[in-house]
N, C-alpha and C positions, 0 to 999 in steps of 0.2 A: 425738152425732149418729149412729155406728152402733151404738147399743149397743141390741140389740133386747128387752129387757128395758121398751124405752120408745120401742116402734116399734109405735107403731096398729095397723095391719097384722097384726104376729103376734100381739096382744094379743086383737085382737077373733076371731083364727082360733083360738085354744085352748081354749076352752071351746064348742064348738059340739052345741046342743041343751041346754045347762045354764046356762038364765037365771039362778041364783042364786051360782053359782060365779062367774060373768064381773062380775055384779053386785061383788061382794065382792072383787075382784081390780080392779075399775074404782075401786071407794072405796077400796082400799089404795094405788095408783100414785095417787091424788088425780086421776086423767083431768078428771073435770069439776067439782070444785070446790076451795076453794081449803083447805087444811088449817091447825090450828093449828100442829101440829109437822111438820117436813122431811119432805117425799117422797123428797127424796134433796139428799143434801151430797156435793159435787164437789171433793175437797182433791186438786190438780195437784201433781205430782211434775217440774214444769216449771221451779223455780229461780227464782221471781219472788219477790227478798225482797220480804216485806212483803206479797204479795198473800192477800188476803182468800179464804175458802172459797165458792164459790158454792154458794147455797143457796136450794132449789126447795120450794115448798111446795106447787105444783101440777106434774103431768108434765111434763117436758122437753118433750115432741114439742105441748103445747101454746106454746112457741114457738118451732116451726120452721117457716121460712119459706126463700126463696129468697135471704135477707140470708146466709147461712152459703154459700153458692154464690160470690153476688158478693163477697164477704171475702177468699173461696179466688183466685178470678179477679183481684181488688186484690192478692195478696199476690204472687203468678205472675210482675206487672208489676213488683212493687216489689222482687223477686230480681233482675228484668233492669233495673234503674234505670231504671223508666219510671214515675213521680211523679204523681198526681192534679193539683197544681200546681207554677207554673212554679219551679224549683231543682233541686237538692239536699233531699237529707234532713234536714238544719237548717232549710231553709225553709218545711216541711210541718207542720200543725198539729201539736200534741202526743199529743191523742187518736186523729192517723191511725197516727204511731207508734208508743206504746203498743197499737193494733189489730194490728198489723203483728207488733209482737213477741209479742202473747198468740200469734198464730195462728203464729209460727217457734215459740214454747216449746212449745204443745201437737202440733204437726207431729212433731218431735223426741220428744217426749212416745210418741205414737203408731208412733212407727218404733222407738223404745227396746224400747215394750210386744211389740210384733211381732217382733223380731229377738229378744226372750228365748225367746219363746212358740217361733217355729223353731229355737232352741239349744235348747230342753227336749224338744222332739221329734221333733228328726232325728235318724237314729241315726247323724249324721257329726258331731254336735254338740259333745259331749265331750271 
């Protein structure tokens, strides 16, 4: 979601004045159609045995929507034990928690990537 490699936005401002370039950079991210082979495979360093690679055959940013908001805003409540339905965590469908947990693994995931990335370039890191 913030990877701007596959952010509309910067994609259509880089090429400007050079319809054939942005052309061929629209067909390489698969922007608007759907490809035979991966636009991009997503293998998560998040520790989920057994989870599958996600795999796009068209851009990401073709599905983002305001679902990865509310996910965030569900997960927020579900650290402060505030539950879509009435329980406990045991009482909550499977798929809420399975949602729950991609979004703690990749969370983690992204603070792991970030806190290396400020180790490799501060110069108090060392």
């Amino acid at each position: 979601m913030t990877d701007n490699n596959y952010n509309c936005g910067v994609c259509q401002k880089k090429y400007p004045g050079q319809p054939e370039k942005l052309k061929a950079m629209l067909n390489q991210k698969a922007c608007a159609e759907i490809k035979a082979n991966p636009a991009l495979r997503y293998k998560g360093n998040h520790g989920m045995l057994g989870a599958p690679d996600i795999v796009y055959y068209k851009c990401p940013a073709n599905f983002q929507d305001n679902g990865a908001r509310k996910y965030m805003m569900l997960y927020e409540n579900y650290e402060k034990g505030l539950m879509p339905y009435y329980g406990g965590v045991l009482e909550q469908p499977a798929k809420f928690v399975e949602l729950m947990e991609l979004v703690h693994n990749l969370k983690n995931e992204y603070q792991t990537t970030r806190d290396e990335q400020l180790k490799k370039y501060s110069k108090y890191g060392k």
